[in-house]
mmCIF file as gemmi writes it, N, C-alpha and C atoms, coordinates in Angstrom:
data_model
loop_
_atom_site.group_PDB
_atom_site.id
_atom_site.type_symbol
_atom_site.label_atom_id
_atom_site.label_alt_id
_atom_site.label_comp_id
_atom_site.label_asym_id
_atom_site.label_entity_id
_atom_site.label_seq_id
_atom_site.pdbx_PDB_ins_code
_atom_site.Cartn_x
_atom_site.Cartn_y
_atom_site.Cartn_z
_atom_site.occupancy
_atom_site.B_iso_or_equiv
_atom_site.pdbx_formal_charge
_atom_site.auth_seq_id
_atom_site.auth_asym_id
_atom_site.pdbx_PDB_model_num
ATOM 1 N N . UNK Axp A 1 ? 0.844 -1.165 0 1 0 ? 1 A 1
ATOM 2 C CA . UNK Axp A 1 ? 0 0 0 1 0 ? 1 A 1
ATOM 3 C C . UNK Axp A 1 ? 0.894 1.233 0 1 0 ? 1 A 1
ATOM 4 N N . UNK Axp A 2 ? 0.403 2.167 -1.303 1 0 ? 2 A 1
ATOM 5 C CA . UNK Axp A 2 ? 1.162 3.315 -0.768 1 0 ? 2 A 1
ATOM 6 C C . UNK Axp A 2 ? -0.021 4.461 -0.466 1 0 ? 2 A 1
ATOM 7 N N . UNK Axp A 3 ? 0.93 5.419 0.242 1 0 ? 3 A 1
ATOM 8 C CA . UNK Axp A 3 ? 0.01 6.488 0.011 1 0 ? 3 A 1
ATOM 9 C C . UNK Axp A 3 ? 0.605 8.204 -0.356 1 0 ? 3 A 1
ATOM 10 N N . UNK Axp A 4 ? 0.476 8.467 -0.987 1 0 ? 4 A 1
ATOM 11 C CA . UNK Axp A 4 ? 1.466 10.1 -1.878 1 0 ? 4 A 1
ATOM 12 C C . UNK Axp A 4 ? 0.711 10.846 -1.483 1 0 ? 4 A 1
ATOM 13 N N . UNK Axp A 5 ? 1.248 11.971 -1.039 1 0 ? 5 A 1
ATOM 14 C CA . UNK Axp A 5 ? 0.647 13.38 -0.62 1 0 ? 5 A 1
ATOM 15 C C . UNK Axp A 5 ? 2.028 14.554 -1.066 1 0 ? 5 A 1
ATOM 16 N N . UNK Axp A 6 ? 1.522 15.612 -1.209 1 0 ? 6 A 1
ATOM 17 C CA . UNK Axp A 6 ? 2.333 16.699 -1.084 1 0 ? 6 A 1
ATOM 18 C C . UNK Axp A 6 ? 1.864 17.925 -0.49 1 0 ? 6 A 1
ATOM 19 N N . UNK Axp A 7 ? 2.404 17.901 0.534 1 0 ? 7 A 1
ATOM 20 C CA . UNK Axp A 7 ? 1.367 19.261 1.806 1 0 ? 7 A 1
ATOM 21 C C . UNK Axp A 7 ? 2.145 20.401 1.359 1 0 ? 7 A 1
ATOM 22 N N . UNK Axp A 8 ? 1.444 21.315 1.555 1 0 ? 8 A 1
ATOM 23 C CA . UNK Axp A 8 ? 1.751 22.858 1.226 1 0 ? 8 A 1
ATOM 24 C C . UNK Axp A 8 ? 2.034 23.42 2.191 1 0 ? 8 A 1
ATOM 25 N N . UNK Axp A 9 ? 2.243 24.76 2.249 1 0 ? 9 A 1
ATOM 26 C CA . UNK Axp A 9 ? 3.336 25.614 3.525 1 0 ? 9 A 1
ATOM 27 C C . UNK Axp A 9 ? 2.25 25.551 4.429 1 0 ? 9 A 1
ATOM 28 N N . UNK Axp A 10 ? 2.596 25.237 5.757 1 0 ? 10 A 1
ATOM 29 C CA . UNK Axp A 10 ? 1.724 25.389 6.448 1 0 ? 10 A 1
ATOM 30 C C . UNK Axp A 10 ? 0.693 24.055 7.055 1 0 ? 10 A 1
ATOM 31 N N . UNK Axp A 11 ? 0.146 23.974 6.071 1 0 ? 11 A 1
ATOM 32 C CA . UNK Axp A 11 ? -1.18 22.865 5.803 1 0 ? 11 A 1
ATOM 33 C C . UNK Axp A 11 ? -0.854 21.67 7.054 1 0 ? 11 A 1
ATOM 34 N N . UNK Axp A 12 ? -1.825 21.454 7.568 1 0 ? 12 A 1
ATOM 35 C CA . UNK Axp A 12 ? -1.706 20.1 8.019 1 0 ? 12 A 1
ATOM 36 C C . UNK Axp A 12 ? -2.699 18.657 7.728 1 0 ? 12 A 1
ATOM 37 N N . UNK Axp A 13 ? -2.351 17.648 6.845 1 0 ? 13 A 1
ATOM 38 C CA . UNK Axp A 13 ? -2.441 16.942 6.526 1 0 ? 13 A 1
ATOM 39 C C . UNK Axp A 13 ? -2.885 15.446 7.398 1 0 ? 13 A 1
ATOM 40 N N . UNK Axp A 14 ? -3.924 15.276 7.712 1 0 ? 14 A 1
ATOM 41 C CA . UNK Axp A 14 ? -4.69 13.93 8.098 1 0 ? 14 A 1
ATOM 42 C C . UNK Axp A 14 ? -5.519 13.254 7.097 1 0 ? 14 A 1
ATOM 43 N N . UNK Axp A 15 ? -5.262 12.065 7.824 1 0 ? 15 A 1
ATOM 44 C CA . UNK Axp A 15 ? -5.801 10.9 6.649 1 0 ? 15 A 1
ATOM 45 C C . UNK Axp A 15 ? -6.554 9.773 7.92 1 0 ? 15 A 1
ATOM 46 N N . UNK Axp A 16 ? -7.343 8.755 7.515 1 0 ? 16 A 1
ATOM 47 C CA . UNK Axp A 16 ? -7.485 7.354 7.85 1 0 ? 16 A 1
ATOM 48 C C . UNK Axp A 16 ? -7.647 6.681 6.736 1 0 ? 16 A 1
ATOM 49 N N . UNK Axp A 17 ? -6.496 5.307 7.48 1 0 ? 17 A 1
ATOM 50 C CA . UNK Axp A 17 ? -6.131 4.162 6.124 1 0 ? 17 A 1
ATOM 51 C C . UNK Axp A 17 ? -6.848 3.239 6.374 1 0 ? 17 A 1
ATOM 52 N N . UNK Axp A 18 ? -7.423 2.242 6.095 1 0 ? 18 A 1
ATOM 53 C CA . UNK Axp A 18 ? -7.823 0.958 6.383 1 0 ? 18 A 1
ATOM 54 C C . UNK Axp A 18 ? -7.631 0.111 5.547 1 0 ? 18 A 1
ATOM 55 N N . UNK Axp A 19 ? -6.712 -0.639 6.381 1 0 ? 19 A 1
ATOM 56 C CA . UNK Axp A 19 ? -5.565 -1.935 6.009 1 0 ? 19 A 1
ATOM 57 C C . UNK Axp A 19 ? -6.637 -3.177 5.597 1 0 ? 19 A 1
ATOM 58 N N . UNK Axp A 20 ? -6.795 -3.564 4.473 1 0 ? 20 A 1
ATOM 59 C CA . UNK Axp A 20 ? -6.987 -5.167 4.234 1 0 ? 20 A 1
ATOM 60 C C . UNK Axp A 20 ? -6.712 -5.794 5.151 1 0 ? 20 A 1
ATOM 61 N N . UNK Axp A 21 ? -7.152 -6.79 5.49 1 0 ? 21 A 1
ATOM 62 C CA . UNK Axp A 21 ? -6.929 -8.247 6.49 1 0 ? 21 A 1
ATOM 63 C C . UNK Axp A 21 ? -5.755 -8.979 5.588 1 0 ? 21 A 1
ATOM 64 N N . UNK Axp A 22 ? -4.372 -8.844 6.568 1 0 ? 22 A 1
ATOM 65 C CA . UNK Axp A 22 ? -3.09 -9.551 6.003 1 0 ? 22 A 1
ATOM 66 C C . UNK Axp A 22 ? -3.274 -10.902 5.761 1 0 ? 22 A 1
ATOM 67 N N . UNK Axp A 23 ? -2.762 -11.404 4.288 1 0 ? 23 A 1
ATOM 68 C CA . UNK Axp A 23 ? -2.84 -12.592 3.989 1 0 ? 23 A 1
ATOM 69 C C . UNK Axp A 23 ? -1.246 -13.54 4.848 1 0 ? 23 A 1
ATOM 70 N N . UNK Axp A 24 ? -0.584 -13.087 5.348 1 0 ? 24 A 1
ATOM 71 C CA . UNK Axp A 24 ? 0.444 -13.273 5.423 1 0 ? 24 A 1
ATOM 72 C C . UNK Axp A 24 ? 0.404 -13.036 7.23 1 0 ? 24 A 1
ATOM 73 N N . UNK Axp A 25 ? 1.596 -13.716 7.766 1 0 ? 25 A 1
ATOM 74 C CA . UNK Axp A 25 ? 1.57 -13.675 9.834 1 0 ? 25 A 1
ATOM 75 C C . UNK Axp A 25 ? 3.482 -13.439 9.974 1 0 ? 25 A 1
ATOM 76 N N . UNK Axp A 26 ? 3.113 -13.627 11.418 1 0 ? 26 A 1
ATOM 77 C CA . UNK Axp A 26 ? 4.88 -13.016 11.728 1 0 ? 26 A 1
ATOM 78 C C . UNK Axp A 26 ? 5.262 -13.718 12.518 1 0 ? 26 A 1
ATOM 79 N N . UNK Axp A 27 ? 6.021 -13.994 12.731 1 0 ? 27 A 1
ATOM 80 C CA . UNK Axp A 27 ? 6.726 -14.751 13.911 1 0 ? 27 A 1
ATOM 81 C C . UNK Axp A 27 ? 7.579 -13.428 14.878 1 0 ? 27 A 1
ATOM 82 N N . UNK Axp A 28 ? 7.266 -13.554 16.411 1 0 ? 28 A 1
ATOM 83 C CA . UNK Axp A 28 ? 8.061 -12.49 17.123 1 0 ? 28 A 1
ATOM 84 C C . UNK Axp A 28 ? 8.221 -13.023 18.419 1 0 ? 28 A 1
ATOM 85 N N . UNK Axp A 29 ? 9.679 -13.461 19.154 1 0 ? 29 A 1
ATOM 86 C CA . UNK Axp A 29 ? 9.868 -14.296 20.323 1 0 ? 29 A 1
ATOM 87 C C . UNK Axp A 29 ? 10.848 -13.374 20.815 1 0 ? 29 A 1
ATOM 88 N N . UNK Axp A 30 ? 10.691 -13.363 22.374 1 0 ? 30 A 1
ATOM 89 C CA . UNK Axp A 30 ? 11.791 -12.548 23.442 1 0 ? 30 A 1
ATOM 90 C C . UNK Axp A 30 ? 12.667 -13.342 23.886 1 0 ? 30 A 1
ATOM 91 N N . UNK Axp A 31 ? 14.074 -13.629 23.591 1 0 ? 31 A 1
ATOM 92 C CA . UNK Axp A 31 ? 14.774 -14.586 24.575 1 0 ? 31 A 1
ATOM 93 C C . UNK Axp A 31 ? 14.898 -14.208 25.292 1 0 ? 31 A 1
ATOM 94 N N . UNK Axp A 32 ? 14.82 -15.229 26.407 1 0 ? 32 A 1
ATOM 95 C CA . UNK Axp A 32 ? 15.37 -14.649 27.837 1 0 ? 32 A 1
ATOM 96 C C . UNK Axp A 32 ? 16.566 -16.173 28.083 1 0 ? 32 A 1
ATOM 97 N N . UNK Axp A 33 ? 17.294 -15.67 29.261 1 0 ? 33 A 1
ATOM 98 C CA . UNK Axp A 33 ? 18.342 -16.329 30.235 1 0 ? 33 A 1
ATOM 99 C C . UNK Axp A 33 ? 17.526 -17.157 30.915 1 0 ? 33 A 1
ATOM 100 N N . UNK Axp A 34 ? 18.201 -17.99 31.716 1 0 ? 34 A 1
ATOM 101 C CA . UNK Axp A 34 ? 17.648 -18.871 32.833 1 0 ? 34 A 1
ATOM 102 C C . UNK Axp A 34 ? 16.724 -18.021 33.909 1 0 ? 34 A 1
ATOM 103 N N . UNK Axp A 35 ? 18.299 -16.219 34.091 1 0 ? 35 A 1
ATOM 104 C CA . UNK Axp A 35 ? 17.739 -16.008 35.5 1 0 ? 35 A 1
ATOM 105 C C . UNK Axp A 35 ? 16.52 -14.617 34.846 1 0 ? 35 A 1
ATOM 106 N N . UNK Axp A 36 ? 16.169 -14.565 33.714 1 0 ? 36 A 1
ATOM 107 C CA . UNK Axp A 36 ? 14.99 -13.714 33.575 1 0 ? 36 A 1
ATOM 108 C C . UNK Axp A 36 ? 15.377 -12.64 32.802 1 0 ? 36 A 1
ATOM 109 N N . UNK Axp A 37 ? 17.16 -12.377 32.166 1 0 ? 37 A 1
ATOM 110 C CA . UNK Axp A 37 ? 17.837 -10.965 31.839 1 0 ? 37 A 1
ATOM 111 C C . UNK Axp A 37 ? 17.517 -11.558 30.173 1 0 ? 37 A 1
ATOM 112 N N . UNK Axp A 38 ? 17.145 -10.461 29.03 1 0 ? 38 A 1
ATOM 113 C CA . UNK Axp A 38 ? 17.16 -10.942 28.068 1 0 ? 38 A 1
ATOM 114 C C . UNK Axp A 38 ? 18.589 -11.346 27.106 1 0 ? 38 A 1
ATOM 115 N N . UNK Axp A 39 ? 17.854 -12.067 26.36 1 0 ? 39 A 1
ATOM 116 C CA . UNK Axp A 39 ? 19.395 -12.647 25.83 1 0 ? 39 A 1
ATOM 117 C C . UNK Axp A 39 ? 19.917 -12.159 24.278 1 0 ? 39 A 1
ATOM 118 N N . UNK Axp A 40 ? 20.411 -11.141 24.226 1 0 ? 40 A 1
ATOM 119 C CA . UNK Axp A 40 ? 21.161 -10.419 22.968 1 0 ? 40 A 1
ATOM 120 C C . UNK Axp A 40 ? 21.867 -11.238 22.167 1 0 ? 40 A 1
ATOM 121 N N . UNK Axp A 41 ? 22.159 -11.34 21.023 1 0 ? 41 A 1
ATOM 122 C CA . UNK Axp A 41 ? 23.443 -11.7 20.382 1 0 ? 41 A 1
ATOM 123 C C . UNK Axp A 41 ? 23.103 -13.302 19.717 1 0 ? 41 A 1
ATOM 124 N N . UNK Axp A 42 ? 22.16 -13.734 20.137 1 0 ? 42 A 1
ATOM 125 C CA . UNK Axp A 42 ? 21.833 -15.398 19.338 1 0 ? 42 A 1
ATOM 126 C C . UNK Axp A 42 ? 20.907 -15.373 18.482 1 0 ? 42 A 1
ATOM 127 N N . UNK Axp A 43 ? 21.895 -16.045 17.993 1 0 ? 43 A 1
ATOM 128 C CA . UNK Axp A 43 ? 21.381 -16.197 16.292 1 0 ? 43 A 1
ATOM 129 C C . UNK Axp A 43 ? 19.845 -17.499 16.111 1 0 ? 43 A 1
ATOM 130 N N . UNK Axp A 44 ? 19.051 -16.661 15.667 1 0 ? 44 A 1
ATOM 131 C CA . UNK Axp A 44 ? 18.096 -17.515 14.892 1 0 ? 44 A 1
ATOM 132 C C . UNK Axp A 44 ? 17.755 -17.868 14.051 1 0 ? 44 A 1
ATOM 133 N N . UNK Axp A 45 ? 17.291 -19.292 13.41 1 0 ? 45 A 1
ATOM 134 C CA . UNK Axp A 45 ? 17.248 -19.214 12.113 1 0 ? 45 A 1
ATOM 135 C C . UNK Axp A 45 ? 16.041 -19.671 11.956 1 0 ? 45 A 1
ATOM 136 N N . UNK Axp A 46 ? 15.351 -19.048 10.761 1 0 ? 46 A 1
ATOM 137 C CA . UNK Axp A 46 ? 14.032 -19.59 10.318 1 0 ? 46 A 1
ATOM 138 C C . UNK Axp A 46 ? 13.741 -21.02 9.104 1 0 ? 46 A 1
ATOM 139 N N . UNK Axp A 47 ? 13.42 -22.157 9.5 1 0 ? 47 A 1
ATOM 140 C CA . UNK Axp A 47 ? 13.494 -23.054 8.095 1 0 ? 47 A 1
ATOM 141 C C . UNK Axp A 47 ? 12.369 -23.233 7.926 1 0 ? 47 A 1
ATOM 142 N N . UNK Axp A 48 ? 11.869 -23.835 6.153 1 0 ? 48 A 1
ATOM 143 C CA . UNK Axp A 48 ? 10.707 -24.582 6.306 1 0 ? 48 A 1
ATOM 144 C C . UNK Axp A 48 ? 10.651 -26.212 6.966 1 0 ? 48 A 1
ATOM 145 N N . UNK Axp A 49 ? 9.798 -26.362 7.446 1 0 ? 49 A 1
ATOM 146 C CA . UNK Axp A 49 ? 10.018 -27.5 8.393 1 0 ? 49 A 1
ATOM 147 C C . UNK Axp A 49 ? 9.795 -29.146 7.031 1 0 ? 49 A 1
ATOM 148 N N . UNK Axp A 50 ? 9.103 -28.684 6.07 1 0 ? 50 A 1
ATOM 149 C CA . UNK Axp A 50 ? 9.117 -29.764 5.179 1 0 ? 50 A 1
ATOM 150 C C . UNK Axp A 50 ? 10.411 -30.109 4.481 1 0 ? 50 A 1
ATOM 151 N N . UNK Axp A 51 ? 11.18 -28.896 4.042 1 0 ? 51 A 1
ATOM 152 C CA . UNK Axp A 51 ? 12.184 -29.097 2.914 1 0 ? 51 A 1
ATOM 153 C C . UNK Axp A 51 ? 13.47 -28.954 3.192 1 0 ? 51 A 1
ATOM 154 N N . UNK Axp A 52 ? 13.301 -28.426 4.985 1 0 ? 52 A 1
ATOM 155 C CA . UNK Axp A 52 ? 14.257 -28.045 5.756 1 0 ? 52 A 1
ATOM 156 C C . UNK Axp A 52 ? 15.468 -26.818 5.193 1 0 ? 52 A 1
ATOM 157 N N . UNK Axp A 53 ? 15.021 -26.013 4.454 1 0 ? 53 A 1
ATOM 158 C CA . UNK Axp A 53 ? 15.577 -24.993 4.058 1 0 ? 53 A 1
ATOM 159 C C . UNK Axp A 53 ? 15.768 -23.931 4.399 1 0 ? 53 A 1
ATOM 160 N N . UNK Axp A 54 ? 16.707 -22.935 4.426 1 0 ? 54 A 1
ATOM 161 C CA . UNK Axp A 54 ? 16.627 -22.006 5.568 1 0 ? 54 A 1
ATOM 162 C C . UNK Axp A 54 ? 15.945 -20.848 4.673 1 0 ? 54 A 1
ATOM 163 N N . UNK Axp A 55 ? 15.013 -20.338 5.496 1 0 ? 55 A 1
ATOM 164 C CA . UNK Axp A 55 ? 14.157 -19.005 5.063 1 0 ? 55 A 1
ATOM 165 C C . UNK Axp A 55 ? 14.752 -17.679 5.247 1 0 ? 55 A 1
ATOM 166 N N . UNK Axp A 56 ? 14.872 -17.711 6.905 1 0 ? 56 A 1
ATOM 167 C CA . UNK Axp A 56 ? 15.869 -16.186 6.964 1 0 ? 56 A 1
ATOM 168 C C . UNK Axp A 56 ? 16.621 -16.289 8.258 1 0 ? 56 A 1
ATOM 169 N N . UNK Axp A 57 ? 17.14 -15.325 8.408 1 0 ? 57 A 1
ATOM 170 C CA . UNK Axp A 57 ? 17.892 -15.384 9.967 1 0 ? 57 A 1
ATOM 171 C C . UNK Axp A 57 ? 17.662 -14.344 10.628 1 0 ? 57 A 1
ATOM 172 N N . UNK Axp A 58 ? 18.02 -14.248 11.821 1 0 ? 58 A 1
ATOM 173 C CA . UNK Axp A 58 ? 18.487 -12.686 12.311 1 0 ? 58 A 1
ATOM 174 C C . UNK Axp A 58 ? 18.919 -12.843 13.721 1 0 ? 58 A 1
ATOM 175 N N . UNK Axp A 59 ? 19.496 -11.921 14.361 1 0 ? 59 A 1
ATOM 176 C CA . UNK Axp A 59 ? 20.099 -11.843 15.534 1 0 ? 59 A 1
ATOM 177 C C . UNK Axp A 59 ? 19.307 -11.255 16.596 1 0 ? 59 A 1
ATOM 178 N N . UNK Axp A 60 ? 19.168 -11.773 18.008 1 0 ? 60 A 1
ATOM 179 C CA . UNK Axp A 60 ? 18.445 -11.171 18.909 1 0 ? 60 A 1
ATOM 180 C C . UNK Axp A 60 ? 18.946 -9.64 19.273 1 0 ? 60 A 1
ATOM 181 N N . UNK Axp A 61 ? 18.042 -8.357 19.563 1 0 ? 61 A 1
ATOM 182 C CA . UNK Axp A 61 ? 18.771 -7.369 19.681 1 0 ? 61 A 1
ATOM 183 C C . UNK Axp A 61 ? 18.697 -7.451 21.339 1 0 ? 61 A 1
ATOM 184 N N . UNK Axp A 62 ? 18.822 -6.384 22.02 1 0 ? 62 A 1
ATOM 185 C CA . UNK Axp A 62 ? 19.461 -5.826 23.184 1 0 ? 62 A 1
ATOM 186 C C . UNK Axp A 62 ? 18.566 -6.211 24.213 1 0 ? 62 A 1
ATOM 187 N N . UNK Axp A 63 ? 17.278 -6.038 23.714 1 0 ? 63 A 1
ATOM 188 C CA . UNK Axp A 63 ? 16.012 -6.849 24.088 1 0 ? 63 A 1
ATOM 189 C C . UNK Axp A 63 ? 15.983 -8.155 24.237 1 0 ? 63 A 1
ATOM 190 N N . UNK Axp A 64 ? 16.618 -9.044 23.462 1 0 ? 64 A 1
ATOM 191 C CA . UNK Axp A 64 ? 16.492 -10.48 23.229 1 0 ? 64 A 1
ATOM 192 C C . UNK Axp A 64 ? 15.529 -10.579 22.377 1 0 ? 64 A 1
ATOM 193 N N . UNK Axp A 65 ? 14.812 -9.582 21.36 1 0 ? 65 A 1
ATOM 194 C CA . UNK Axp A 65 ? 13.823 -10.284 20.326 1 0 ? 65 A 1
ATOM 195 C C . UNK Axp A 65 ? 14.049 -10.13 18.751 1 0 ? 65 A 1
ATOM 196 N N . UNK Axp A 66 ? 13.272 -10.811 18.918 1 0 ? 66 A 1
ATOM 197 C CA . UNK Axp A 66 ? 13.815 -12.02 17.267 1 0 ? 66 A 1
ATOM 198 C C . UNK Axp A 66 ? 12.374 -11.63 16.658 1 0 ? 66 A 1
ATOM 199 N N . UNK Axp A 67 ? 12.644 -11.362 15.118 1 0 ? 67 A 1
ATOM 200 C CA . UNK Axp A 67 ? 10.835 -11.141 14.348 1 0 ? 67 A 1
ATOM 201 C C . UNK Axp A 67 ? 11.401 -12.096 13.166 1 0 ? 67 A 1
ATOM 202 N N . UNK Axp A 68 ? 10.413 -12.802 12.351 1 0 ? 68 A 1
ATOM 203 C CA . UNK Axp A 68 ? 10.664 -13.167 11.328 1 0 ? 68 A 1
ATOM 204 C C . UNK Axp A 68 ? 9.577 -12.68 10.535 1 0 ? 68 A 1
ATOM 205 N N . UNK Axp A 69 ? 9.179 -12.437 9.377 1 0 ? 69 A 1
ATOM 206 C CA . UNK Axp A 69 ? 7.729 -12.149 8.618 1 0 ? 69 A 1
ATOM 207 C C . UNK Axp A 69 ? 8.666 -11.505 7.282 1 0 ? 69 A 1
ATOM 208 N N . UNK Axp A 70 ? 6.827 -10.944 6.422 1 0 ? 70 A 1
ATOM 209 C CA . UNK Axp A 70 ? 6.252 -11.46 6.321 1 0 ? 70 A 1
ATOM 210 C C . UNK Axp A 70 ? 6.334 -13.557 5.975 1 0 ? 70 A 1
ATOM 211 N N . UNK Axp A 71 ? 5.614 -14.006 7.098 1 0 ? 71 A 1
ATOM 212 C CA . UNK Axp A 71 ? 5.361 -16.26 6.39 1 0 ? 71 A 1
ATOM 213 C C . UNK Axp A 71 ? 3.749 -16.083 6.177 1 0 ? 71 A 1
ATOM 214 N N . UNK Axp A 72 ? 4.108 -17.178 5.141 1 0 ? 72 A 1
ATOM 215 C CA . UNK Axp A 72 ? 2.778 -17.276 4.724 1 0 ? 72 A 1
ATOM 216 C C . UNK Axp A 72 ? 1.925 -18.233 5.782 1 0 ? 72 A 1
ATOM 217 N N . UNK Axp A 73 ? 0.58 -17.811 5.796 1 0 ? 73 A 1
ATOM 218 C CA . UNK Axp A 73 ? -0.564 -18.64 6.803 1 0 ? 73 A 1
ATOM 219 C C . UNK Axp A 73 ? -0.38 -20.02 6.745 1 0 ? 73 A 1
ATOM 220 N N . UNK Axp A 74 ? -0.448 -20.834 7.544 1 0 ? 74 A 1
ATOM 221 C CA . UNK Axp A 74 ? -0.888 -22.451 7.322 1 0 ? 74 A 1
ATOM 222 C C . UNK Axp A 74 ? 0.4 -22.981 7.091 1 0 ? 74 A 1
ATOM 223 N N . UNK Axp A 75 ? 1.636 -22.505 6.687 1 0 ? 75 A 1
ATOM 224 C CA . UNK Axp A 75 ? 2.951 -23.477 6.656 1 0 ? 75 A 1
ATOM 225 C C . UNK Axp A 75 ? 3.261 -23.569 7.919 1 0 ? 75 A 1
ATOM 226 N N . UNK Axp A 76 ? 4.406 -25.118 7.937 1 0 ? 76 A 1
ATOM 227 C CA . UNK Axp A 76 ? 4.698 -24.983 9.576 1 0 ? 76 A 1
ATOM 228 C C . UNK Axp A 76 ? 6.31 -24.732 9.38 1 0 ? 76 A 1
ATOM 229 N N . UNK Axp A 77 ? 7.079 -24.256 10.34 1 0 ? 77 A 1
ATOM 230 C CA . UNK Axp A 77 ? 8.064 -23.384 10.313 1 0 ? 77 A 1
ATOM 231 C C . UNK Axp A 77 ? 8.525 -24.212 11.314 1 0 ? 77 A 1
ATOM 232 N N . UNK Axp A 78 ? 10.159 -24.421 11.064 1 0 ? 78 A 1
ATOM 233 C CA . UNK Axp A 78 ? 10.86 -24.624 12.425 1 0 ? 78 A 1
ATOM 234 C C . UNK Axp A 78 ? 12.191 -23.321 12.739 1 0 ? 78 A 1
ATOM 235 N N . UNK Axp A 79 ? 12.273 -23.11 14.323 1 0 ? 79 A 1
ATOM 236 C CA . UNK Axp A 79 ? 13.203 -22.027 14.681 1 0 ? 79 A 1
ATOM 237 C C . UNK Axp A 79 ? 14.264 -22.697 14.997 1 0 ? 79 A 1
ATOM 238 N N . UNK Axp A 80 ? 15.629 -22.327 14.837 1 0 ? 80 A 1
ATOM 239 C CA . UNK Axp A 80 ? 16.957 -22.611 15.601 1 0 ? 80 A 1
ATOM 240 C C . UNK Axp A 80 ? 17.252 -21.951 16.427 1 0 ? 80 A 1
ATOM 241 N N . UNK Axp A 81 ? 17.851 -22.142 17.565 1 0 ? 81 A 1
ATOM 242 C CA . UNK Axp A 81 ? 18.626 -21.358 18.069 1 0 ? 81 A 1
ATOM 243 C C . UNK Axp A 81 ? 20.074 -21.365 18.317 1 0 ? 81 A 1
ATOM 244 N N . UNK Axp A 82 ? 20.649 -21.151 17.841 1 0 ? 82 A 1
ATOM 245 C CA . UNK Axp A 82 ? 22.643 -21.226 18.384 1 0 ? 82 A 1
ATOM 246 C C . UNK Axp A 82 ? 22.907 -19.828 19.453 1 0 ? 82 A 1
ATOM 247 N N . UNK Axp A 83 ? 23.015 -20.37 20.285 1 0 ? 83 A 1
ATOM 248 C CA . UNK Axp A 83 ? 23.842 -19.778 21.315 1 0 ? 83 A 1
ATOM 249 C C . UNK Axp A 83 ? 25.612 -18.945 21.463 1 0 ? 83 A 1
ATOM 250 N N . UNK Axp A 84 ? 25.935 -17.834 21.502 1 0 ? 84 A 1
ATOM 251 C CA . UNK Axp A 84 ? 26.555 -17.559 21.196 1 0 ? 84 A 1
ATOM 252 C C . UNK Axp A 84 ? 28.218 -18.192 22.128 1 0 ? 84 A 1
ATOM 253 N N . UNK Axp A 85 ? 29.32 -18.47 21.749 1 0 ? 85 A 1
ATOM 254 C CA . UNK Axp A 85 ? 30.203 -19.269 22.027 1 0 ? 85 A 1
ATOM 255 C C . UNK Axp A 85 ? 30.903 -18.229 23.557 1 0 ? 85 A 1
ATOM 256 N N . UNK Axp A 86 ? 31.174 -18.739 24.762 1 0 ? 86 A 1
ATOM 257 C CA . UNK Axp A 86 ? 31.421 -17.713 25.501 1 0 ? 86 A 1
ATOM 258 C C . UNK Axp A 86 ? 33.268 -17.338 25.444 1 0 ? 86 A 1
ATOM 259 N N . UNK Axp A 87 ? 34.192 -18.321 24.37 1 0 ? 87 A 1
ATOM 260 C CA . UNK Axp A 87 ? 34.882 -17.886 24.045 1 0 ? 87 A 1
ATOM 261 C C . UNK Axp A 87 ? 35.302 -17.459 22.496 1 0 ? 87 A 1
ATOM 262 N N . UNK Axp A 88 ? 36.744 -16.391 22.578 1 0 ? 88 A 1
ATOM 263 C CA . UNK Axp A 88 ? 37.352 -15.814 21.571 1 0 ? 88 A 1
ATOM 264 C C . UNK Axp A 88 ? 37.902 -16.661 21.069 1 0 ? 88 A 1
ATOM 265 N N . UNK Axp A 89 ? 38.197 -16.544 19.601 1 0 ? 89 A 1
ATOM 266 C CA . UNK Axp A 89 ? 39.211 -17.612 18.908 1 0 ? 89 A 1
ATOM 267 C C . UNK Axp A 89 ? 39.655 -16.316 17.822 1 0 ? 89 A 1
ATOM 268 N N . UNK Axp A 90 ? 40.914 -16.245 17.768 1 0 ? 90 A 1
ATOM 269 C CA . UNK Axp A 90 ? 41.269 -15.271 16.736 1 0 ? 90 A 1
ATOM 270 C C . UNK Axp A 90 ? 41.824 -16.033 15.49 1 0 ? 90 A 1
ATOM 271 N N . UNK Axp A 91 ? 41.539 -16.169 14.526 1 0 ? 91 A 1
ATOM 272 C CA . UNK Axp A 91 ? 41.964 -16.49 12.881 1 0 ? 91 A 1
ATOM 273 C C . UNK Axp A 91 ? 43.832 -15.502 12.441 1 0 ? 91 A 1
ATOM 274 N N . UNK Axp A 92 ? 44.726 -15.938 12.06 1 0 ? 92 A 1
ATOM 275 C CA . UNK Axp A 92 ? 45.328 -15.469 11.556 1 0 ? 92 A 1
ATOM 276 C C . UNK Axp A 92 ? 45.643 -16.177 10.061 1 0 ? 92 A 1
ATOM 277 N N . UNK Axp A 93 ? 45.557 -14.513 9.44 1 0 ? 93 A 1
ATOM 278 C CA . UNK Axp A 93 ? 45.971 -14.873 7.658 1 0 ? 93 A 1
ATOM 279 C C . UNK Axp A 93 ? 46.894 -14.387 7.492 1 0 ? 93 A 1
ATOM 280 N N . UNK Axp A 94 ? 47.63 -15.175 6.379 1 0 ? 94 A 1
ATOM 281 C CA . UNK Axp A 94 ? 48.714 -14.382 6.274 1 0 ? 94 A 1
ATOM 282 C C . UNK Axp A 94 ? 48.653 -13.41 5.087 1 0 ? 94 A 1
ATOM 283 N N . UNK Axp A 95 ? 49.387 -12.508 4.814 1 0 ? 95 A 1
ATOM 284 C CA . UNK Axp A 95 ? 48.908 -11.508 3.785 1 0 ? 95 A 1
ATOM 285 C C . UNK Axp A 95 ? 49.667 -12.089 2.813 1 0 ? 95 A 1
ATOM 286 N N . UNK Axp A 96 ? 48.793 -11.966 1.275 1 0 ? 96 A 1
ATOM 287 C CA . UNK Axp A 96 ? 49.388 -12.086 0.364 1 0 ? 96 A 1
ATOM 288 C C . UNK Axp A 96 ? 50.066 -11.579 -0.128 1 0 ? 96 A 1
């Protein structure tokens, strides 16, 4: 949906939209810790659960939440979670 306007000096500009009924749903989960603090930084991944393919990913933010969308209605979806490693490992390359 779009909607274009161009307001003039001054003018103030109101509207009401009314959204169609979405054919389409979202997925939206809060991680949390054991002791209740949310959990930043783990990676989720979205697959289809039939073909086992990965759909999308994304990282928990500061919050601990994770969105996936727009999925379509009626498929079933599986989530991953990987936990982030609590140690460093540094890579060295050598330069070409």
């Amino acid at each position: 949906m779009f909607l274009n306007f161009h307001p003039a000096p001054g003018e103030r500009v109101e509207t009401t939209l009314t959204l169609p009924e979405p054919e389409t749903a979202s997925f939206f989960a809060r991680l949390l810790r054991i002791d209740g603090s949310p959990a930043p930084g783990v990676l989720a991944l979205l697959f289809d659960a039939q073909s086992d393919a990965l759909l999308e990913q994304a990282v928990s933010d500061e919050g601990g939440r994770i969105c996936f969308g727009p999925l379509a209605a009626g498929r079933l979806y599986t989530v991953r979670l990987h936990l982030a490693q609590p140690t460093t490992r540094i890579l060295e390359a050598p330069c070409v």
